[in-house]
C-alpha positions in Angstrom: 105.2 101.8 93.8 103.2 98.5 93.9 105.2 97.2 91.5 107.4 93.9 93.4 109.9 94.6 90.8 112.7 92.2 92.4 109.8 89.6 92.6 108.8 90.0 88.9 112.5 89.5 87.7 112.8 86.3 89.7 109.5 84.8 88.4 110.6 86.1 85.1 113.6 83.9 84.9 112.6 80.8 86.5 109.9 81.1 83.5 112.3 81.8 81.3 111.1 85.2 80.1 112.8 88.4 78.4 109.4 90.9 78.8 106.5 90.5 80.5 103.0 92.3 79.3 100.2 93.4 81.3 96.4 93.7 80.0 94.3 93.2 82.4 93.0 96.4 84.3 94.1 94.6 87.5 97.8 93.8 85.9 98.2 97.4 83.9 97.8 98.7 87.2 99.8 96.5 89.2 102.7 97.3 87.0 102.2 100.8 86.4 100.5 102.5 89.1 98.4 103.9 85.9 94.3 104.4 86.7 92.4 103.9 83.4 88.7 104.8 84.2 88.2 103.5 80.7 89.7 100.3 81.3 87.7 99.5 84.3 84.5 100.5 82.9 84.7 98.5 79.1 85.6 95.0 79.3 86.7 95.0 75.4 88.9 98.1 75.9 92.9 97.0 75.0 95.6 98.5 77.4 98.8 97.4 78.1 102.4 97.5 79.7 105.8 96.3 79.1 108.2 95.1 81.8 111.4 94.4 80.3 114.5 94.2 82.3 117.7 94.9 81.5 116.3 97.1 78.2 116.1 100.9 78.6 113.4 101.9 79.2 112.6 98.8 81.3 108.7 99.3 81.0 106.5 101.3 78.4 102.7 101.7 78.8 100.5 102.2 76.0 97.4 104.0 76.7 94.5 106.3 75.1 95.0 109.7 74.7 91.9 109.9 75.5 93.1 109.7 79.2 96.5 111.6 78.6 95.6 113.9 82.0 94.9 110.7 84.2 98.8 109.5 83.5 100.3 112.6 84.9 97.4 113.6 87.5 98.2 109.8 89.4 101.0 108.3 90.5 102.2 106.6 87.4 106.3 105.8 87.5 106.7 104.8 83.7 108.4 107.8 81.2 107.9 105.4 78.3 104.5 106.3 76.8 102.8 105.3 73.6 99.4 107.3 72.7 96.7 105.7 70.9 93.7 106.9 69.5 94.3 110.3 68.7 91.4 112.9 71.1 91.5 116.0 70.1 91.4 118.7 72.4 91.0 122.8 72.1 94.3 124.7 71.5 95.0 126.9 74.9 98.3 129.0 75.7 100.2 127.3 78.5 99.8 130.5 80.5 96.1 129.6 80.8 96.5 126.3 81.4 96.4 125.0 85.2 99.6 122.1 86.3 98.0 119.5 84.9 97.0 120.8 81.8 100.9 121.5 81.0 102.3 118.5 81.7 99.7 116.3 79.7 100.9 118.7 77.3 104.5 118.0 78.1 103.7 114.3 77.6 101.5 114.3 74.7 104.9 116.2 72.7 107.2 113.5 74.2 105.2 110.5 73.9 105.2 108.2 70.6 101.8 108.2 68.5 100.3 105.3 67.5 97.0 104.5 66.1 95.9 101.6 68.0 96.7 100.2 71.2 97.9 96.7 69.6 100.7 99.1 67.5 102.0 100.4 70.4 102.7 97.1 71.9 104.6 95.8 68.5 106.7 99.3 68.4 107.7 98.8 72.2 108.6 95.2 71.3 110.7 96.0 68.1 112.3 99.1 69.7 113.9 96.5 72.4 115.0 94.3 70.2 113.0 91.4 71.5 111.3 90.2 68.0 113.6 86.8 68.7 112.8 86.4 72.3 110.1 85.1 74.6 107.3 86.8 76.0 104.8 86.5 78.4 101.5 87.9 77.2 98.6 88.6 79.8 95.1 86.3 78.1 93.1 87.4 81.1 92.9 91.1 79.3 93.5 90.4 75.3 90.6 89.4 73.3 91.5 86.2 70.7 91.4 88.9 68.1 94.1 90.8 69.0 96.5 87.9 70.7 95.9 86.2 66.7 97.1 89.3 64.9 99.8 89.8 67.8 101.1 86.5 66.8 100.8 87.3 63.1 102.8 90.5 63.5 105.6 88.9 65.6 105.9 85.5 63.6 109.0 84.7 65.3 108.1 86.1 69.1 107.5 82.7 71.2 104.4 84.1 72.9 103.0 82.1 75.9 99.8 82.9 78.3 101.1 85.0 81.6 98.4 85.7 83.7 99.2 83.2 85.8 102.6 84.6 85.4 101.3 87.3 86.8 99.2 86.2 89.9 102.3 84.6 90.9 104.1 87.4 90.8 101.4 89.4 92.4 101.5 87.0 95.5 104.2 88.6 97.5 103.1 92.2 98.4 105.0 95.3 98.9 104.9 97.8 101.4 103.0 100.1 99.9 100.7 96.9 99.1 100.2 96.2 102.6 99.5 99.7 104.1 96.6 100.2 101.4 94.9 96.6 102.5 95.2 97.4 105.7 93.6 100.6 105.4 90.9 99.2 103.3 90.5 96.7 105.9 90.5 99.1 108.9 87.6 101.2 106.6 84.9 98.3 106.1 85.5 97.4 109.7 84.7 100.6 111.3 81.8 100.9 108.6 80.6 97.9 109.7 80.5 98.5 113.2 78.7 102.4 112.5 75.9 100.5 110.5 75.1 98.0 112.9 74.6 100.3 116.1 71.6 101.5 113.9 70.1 97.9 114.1 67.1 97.4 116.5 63.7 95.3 116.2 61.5 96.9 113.3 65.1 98.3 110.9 65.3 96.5 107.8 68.8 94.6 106.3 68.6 97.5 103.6 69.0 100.7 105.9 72.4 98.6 107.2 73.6 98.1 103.9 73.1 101.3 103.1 74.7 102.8 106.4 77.9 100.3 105.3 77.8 101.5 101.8 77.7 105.2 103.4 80.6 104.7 106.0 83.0 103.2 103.5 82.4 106.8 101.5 82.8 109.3 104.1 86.2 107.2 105.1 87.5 107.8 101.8 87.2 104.2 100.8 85.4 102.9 97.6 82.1 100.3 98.7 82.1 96.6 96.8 80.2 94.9 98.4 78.0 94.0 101.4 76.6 91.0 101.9 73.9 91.2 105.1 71.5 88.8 106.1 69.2 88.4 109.0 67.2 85.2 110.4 66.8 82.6 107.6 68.3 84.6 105.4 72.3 84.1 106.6 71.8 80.6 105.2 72.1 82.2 101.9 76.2 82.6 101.6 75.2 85.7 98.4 72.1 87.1 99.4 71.1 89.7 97.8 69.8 93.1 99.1 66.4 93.0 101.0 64.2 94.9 102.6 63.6 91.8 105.0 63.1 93.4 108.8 65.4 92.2 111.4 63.4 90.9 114.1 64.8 90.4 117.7 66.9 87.3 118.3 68.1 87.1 114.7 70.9 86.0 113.5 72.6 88.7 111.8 75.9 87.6 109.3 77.8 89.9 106.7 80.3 89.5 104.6 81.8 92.9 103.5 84.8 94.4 101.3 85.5 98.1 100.1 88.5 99.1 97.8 91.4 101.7 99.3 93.7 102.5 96.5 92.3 99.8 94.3 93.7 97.0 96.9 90.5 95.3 98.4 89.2 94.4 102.3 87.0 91.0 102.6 86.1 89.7 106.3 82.8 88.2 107.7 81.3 87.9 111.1 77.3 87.0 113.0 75.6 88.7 116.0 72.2 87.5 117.4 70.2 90.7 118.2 69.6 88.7 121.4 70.6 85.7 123.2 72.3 83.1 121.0 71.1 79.8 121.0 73.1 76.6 122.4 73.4 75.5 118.8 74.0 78.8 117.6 76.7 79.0 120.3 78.7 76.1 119.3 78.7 76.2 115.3 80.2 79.8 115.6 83.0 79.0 118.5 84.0 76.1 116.3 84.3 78.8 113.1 86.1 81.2 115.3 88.8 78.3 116.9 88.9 77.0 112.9 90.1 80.7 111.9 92.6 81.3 114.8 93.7 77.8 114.7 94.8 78.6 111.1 95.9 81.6 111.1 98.1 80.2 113.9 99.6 78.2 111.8 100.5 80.5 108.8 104.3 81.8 108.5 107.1 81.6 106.1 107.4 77.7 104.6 103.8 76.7 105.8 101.8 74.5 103.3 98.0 75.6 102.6 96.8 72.3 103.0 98.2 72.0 107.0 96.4 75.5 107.0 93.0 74.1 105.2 93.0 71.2 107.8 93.4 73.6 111.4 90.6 75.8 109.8 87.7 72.8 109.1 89.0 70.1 112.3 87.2 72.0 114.9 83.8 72.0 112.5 84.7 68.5 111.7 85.2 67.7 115.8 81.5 68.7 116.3 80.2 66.3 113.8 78.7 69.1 111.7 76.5 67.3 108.7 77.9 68.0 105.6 80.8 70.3 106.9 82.3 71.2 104.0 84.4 73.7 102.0 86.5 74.0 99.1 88.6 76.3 100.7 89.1 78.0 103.7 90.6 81.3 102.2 92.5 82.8 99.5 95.1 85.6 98.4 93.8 89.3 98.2 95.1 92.3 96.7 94.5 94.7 93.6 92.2 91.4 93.5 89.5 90.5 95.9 90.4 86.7 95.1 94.2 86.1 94.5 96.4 83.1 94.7 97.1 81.2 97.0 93.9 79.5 97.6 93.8 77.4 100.9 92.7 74.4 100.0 93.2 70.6 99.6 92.0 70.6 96.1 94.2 71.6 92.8 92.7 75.4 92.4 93.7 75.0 88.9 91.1 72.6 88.1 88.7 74.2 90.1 86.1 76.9 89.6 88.9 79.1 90.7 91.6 78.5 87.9 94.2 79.4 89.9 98.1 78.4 89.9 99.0 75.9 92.7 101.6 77.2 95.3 104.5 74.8 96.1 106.9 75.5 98.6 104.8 76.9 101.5 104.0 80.9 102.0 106.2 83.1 101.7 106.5 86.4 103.6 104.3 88.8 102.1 101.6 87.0 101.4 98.3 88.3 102.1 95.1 86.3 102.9 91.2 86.4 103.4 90.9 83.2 105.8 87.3 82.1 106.1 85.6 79.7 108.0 81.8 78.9 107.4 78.8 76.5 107.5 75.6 76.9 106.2 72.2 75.1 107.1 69.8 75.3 103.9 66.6 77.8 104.6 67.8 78.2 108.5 71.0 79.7 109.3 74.1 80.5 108.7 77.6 81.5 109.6 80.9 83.0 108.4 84.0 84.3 110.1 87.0 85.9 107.8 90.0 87.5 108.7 92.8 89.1 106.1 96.8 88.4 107.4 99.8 89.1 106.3 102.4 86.7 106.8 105.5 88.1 108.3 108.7 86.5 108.6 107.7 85.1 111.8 104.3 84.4 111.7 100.8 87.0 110.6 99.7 90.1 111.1 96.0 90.4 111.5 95.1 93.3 110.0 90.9 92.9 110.9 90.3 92.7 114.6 86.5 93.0 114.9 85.1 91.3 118.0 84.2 88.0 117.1 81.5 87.8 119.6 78.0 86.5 118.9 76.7 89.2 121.3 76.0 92.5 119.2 76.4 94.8 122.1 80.0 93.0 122.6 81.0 93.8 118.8 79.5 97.5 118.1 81.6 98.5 121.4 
């Protein structure tokens, strides 16, 4: 289960909350362990689930009948089920049907019918009781449509925006949470290094790309993104695919991610298909000391700020113009960019709109650390590593070579 159930109670109460509900295809799945294609693929498409503790049932999803076989083909934990939008399908004896077919047929007889997804949510609500109470609603995933008439139906629910109710919750992982982003992590790394024994003088930024894009596949991963640029083109921290030819004694920088299990891998590195350059030498050791330096810092009780500061001093030592970031990393999960953010700044008055953290990390945390500097229409670097804090410290769980040398990283 992803689920940090313990977690979601606590937050819960010191928010002063009797049910929680997920919208977002991010949160839905969080809670549930329920896969909507649908979901993912329209923006506008209402799903939710309802975390209620001490009720029973304790959580209720209501999804689309439309996707009745996806509920009991996955992995989803919830018994509570509201249908919505009736599907019709072609009547079959249950001796011709195969598993799955039978139990969507199982569930479909169990479940409650409802017409819309919004009149699922109200009956789950009413059936607990909670038409008095308070409830966190998720904004990030209800249009203002539906949260109006939501308020109109349950005049006297106190309903108050959650997803940063969630996010919080969402920033200590679980097990199972862990072992998926280390796999994605171990899957874009070992794409990564595939692709790039395929660079010489003459092979363009595309067929790498490509290569990545294919190695994240075969290793049963699902490609994001891959950011690659050579020469010139590393000064651009997005740049977008090219056919640009890598020449020898280019720099070479990505910045990749892939999706095991929905949970997300994001780290960065630069080679020279060469000999790097003295300047080249020195900007890169002083993003590499900046990312171990703060890593090196990070356990239980450490403050993001102490960790924002380690990462940019050895830039800032060097007397690099114009050194600087917003951050220097940020929480990843079902999410490529979660809370915490490491920074000095308030994240939620930033392009971010994140919640602060106060307190210091907390074990189970994960993070994409970053360290980068970019020289407009030149060069440019980036080095990122994803940890997971542990009760005594991190656990890296990227360890490509962070050599400039690109024989020294492919081996």
């Amino acid at each position: 289960m992803l689920f940090n159930r313990q977690r979601a109670e606590a937050v819960m109460a010191r928010h002063g909350l009797d049910a929680l509900v997920a919208a977002s295809p991010d949160n839905v799945l969080y809670a549930t362990d329920y896969e909507c294609v649908t979901h993912w693929l329209n923006k506008g498409f209402q799903l939710y689930s309802l975390f209620s503790p001490g009720h029973d049932p304790v959580t209720s999803l209501i999804a689309p009948s439309l996707e009745l076989d996806a509920i009991v083909d996955g992995d989803v934990w919830v018994d509570d089920i509201y249908l919505f939008s009736p599907f019709a399908r072609g009547p079959a004896q249950l001796d011709a049907m195969d598993e799955t077919g039978r139990a969507a047929k199982a569930l479909a007889e169990r479940a409650h019918h409802v017409a819309r997804a919004q009149d699922g949510l109200v009956a789950a609500i009413e059936s607990r009781g909670l038409t008095g109470s308070r409830i966190g609603v998720d904004e990030s995933g209800i249009s203002p449509l539906f949260w109006w008439e939501l308020q109109q139906r349950l005049p006297n629910v106190d309903i108050v925006y959650a997803n940063a109710i969630w996010w919080e919750v969402r920033m200590v992982k679980t097990p199972d949470e862990i072992e998926r982003l280390a796999r994605a992590s171990a899957i874009t790394e070992a794409s990564i290094r595939e692709a790039f024994r395929l660079i010489e003088p003459g092979s363009t930024e595309r067929q790498i790309v490509d290569a990545y894009h294919s190695g994240v596949t075969a290793r049963g991963g699902r490609s994001t993104f891959c950011i690659l640029g050579s020469g010139s083109r590393t000064a651009q921290p997005h740049a977008l695919a090219s056919d640009k030819v890598i020449e020898a004694g280019d720099l070479i920088r990505y910045d990749i991610g892939c999706t095991y299990g929905y949970y997300h891998a994001d780290n960065a590195r630069a080679v020279v298909l060469g000999t790097p350059s003295g300047e080249q030498s020195r900007i890169w050791d002083a993003m590499v000391q900046g990312l171990n330096d703060a890593v090196g810092l990070m356990r239980p009780g450490a403050d993001v700020r102490d960790v924002y500061r380690a990462a940019m001093a050895p830039g800032q030592e060097l007397g690099l113009e114009n050194f600087e970031r917003f951050h220097c990393g940020h929480g990843i999960g079902v999410s490529v960019y979660d809370p915490p953010v490491i920074t000095l700044a308030d994240p939620e008055a930033s392009a971010f709109l994140m919640p602060a953290v106060d307190g210091g990390l907390e074990a189970g945390m994960s993070f994409s650390i970053e360290v980068g500097y970019y020289i407009q229409g030149v060069m440019g670097f980036l080095c990122e590593d994803t940890v997971v804090v542990t009760e005594d410290g991190v656990r890296r769980l990227t360890g490509n070579s962070k050599s400039l040398d690109i024989d020294a990283f492919i081996a």
